[in-house]
N, C-alpha and C positions, 0 to 999 in steps of 0.2 A: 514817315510814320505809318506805320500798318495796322489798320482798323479791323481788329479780331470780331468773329461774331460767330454764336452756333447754333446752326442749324438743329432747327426742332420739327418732329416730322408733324404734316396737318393732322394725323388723328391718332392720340397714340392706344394704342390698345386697352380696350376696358378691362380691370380685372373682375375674374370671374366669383360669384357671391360663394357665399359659402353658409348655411341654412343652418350648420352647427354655430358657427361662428357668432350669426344674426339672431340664433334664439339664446345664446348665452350671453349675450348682449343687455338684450333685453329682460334679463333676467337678472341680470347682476347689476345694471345700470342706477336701478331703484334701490338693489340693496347696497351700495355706496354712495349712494343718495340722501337716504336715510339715516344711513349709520352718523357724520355730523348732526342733521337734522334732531338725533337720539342723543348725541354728546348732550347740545347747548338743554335741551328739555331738563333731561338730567341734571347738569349743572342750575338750571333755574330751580327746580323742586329739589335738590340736596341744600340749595341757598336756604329755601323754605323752612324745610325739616329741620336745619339748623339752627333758626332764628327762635323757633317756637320755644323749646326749653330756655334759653336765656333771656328770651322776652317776658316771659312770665318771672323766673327770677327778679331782672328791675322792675318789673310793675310793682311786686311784693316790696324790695326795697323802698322803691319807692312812696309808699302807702307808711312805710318804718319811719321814715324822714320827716313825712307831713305831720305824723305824730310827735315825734320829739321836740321836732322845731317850735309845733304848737304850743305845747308843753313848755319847753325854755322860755319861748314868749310869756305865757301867762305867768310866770315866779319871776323874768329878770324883762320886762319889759321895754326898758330905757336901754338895753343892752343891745345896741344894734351894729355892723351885721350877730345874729345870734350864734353861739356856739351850739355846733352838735355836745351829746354825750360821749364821753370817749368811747363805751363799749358800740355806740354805731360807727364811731369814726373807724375802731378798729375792723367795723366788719365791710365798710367802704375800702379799706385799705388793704384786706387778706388777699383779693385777686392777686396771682403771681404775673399772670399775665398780660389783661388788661388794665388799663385805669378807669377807676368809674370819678364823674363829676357828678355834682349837683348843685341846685338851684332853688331859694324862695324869692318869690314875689309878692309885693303887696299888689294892691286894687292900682293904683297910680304909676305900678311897675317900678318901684323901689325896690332893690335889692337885701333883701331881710335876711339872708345866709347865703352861704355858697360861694360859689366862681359865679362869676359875672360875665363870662366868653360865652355862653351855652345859647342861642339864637334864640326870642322869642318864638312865637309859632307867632304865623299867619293868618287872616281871617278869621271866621265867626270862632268864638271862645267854645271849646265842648260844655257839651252835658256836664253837671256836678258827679265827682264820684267817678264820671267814665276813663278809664286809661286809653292814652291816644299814642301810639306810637310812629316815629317818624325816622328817615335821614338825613344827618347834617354833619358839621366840620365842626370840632373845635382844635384850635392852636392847630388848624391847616391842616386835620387828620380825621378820615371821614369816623361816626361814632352811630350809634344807636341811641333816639333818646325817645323817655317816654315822659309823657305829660299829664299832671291831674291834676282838677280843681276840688281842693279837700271838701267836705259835706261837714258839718259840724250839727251837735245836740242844738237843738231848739232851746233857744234864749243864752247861747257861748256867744262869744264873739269872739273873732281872729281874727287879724291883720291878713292872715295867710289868703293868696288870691287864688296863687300859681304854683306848682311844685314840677321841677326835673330833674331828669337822672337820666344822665349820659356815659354811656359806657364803648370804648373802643372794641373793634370786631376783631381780635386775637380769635380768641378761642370759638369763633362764628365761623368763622375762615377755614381754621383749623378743622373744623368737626364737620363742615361740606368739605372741605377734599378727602377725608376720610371716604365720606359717601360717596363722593367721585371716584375715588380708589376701588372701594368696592364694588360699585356697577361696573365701570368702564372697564376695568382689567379684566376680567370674564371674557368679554366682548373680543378682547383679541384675542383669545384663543378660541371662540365660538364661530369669529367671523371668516378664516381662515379652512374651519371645519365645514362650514356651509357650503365657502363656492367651492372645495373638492366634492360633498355631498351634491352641490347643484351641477356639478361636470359631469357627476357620475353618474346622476337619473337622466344626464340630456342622454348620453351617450349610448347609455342603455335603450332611449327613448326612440332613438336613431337607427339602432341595431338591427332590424327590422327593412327599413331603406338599405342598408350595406347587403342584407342576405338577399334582397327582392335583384340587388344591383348585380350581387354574380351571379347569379344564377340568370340572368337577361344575358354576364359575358360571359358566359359556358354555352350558352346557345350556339349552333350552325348560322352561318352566313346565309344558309339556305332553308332553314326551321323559320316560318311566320306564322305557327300557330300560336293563337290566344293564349296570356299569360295568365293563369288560374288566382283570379280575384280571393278568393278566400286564403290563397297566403299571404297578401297583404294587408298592411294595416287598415282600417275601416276608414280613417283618413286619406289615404292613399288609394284607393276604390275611384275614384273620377278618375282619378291619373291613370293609373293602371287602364281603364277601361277608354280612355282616348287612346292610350298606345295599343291595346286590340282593336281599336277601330279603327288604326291608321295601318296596325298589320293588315286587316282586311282588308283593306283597299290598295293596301301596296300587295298583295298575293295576289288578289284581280288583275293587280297593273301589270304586273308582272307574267303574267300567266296571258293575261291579252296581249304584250308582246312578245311571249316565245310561239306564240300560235302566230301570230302575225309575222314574225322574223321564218316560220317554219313555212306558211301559206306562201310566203313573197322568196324564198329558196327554192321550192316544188316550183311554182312558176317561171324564176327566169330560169332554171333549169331544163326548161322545154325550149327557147330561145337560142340557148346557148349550145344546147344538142346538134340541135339543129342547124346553129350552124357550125358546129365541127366536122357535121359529117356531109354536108355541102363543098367544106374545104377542104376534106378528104377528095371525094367524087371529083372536083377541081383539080386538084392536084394526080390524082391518079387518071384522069384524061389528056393532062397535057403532059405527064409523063410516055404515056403509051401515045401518045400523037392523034390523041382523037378528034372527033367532030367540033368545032367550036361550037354551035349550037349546042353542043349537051355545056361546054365551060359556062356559055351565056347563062343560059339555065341557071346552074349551082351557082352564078355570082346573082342573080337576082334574085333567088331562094336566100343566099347573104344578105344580102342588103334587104330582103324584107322581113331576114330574121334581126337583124341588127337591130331594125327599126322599130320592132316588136321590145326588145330589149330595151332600147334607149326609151320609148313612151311607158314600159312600165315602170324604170327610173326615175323618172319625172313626176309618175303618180306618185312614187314611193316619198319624193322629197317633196311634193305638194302635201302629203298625208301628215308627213312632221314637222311639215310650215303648221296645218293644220291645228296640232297636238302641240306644238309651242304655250308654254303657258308665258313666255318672258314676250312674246311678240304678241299676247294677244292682248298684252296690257296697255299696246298704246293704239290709242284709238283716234282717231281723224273723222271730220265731215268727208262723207264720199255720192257723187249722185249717180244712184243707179241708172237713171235712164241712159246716163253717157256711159257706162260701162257695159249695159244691152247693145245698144246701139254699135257700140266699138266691136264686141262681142260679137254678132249677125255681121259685119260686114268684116272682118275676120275669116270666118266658116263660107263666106259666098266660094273661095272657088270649093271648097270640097264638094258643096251642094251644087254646083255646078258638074260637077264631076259626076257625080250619082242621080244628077236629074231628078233633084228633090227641089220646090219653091218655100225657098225661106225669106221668112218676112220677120219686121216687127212692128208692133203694135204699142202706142202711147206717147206721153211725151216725150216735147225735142229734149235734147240736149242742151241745158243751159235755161229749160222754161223753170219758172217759179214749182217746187214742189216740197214736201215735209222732209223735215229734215231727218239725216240717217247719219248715226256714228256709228264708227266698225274699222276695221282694216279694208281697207281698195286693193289692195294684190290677195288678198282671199276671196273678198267678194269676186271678183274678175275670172279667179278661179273659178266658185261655184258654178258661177254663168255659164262659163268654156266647158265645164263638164257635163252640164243638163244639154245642153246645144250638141255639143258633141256625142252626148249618149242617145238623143233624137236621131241624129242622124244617122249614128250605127244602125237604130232598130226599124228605121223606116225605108220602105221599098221605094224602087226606081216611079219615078210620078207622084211621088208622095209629097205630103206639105207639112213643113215645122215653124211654127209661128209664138215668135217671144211676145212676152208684153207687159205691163209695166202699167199694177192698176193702182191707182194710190183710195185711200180705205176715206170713202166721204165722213167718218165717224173721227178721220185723224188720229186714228190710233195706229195701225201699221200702215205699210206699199209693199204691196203683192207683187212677185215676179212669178210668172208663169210660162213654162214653157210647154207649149202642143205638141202634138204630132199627132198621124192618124195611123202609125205602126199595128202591131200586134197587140198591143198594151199589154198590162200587166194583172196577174188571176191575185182576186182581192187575199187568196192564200199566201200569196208571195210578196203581198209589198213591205211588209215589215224585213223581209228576210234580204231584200236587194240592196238593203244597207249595209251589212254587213261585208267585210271586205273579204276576195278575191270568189264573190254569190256569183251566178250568174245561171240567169232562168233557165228552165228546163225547155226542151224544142225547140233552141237557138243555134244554128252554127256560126253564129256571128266574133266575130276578131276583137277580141279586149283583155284590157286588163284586173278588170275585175274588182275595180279602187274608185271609179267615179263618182257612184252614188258612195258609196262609204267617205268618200272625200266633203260632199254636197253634208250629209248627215253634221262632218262633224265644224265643219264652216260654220253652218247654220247654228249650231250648239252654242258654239264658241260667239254668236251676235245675240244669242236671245231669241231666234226664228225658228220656225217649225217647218216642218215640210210636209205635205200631204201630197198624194197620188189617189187621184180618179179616172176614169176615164174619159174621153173625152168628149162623150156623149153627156156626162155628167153624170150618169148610172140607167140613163132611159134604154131599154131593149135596140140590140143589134142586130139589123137586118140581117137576113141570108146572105152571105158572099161579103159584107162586106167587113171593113177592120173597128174594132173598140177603138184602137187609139189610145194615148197617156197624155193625162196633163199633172205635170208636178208643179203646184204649188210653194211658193215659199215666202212666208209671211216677216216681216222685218220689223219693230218695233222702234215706232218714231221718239225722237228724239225729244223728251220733257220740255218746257217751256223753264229759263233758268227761273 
């Protein structure tokens, strides 16, 4: 026995709305709503309409009745139950359609004329004279009956207590479905003519969003200029003006990487020159049998143009770790002091190498300090590029010192990186963010991403960065250096 079963996928695809769909919805939902709600009302007030003219008829009969029967009482007295006069019996009997009954009662509720089937009434006795109309069954067939206690001259006497006339709802019936006929039948021809009229003002309503809609797909892949608000509907004015504001900032985005994709082509382009025509020089020495010393040369001009090439690669994929917006979303506890610390003893042998003393400054690794959320291979980042841009700028003897202040007010922890370099002219520090900048009376070796890389670290945690000198702004003696200290302030992490 084989146990069928089918596979259903876990999420199956939402369907997508549809705005004409959802306002003719709601458009029509009340008017089919309604239209019953319309019937039964109808039907209840044609019941009405109907009742009234016959209702008044047996009231009047009625009142004809109390008279005669009176009447026949007072000449045959002893003659009980009493005979109508024939010309009322014959006008009791002219209905073709319904039957009418009727009824006398005495005080003690004897039956003094009539049918005897016809229900007394209920509760308190009416007012004299008043006609009281009701519904009830006789011979198991519902009927209309109306009730009155006759009023007699001052000093008459009557037996009469009670008088009723019941008459079957034939022609009651009869005369509300007429009226039902009359209203309702319209109605289906009306209501038919509505939801085409209501399709046809949505549609029209809509016409507007269709023309706004091609004329966006007649647009260039390459056109992001602002869509002219005043041909849209006045409704439509937010909409329209969030997609000019999201063109504007996709035409910046855009235009800040073709400058970027153009800056980072000019530069490995110098790299890459360089070293072709190394490996020309190379190759056309050991052709001709030349000196090896000139080979040596041109392979170490490679490889220090290689080098050159592969560190601007690296800034380039550190820049779009950086510019990640899916990877900046996930955020982790990270401590900086262990990522300084890692950092500085990292960079020891290059400052070894250039006879620079680098230090750092703050807590150990692992003490008690405020807590910091962010990404740790960004942050690690930033660090390696402020350490590593000190050491570019600073001379052989010079000193570059990290350090790690945490804010006594608990509100950020300060990374600071020194040096007693050249620093930087308070003209130029806005502009050393910017990627592939790099100050003016430098021959110095880079890529020209570091600080643009630090900039946009820092953005991406909430942190700021500032540049002073390293004097703090106090006057620089003769001969000797400003110095740079970058700043970068980190925003502690809320109490939950």
């Amino acid at each position: 026995m084989k146990l069928l079963t089918s596979a259903r996928p876990a999420s199956a695809p939402r369907e997508q709305r549809s705005l004409f769909g959802e306002i003719l919805d709601w458009m029509l939902a009340p008017l089919l709503l309604l239209w019953p709600m319309s019937v039964a009302l109808t039907w209840l007030v044609a019941q009405n309409i109907a009742a009234r003219p016959y209702d008044r008829d047996l009231g009047q009969l009625a009142r004809v009745v109390s008279r005669q029967i009176a009447a026949e009482l007072a000449v045959h007295p002893e003659e009980l139950p009493a005979r109508l006069p024939e010309s009322t019996a014959v006008l009791l009997r002219s209905d073709e359609v319904d039957r009418v009954y009727f009824q006398v009662l005495d005080a003690q509720g004897r039956l003094l004329a009539g049918d005897g089937e016809i229900p007394v009434p209920l509760g308190e006795p009416s007012p004299l004279g008043e006609l009281v109309w009701r519904d009830a069954e006789v011979f198991s067939e519902p009927v209309r009956v109306v009730a009155v206690r006759p009023t007699l001259p001052e000093g008459v006497v009557s037996p009469i207590a009670l008088v009723q006339v019941a008459e079957t709802l034939g022609k009651r019936s009869r005369l509300a479905t007429e009226i039902i006929k009359g209203v309702i039948l319209p109605q289906f021809v009306i209501l038919p003519v509505a939801v085409l009229l209501v399709w046809f003002a949505l549609a029209r309503g809509i016409a507007p969003l269709n023309e706004l809609q091609q004329r966006i797909r007649r647009r260039e892949s390459h056109d992001l200029s602002p869509i002219d608000e005043l041909e849209a509907p006045e409704e439509v004015a937010p909409l329209v003006r969030s997609i000019n504001d999201l063109l504007a900032r996709l035409d910046q985005s855009v235009g800040a990487q073709k400058h970027f994709l153009a800056d980072a082509a000019h530069q490995l382009k110098t790299p890459l020159a360089g070293l072709r025509m190394q490996a020309e020089l190379a190759q056309r020495e050991i052709d001709a049998g030349g000196d090896t010393r000139t080979v040596r040369r041109s392979l170490e001009q490679i490889a220090l143009s290689s080098q050159r090439a592969a560190h601007m690669v690296n800034q380039l994929l550190s820049m779009a770790r950086a510019e990640d917006e899916e990877q900046a979303r996930r955020q982790q506890p990270f401590d900086l002091a262990e990522i300084a610390t890692e950092t500085v003893q990292d960079f020891v042998p290059k400052a070894l190498e250039k006879r620079i003393d680098l230090g750092y400054e703050g807590p150990a690794p692992g003490e008690p300090m405020l807590p910091l959320v962010g990404q740790p291979l960004l942050v690690r980042e930033l660090v390696r590029n402020l350490v590593d841009n000190a050491l570019q700028y600073t001379p052989a003897e010079g000193t570059v010192t990290v350090r790690v202040v945490p804010d006594p007010f608990g509100q950020v922890v300060a990374l600071q990186v020194e040096d007693n370099g050249p620093g930087i002219p308070a003209a130029e520090r806005e502009q050393v963010f910017q990627p592939f900048y790099r100050a003016l009376g430098t021959d110095v070796d880079g890529s020209g991403l570091g600080l643009a890389i630090v900039k946009e670290i820092a953005e991406r945690h909430g942190a700021t960065v500032d540049i002073d000198t390293a004097r703090g702004g106090a006057p620089v003696p003769p001969g000797e250096r400003p110095g740079t200290l970058f700043t970068v302030r980190f925003p502690v992490l809320p109490p939950a």
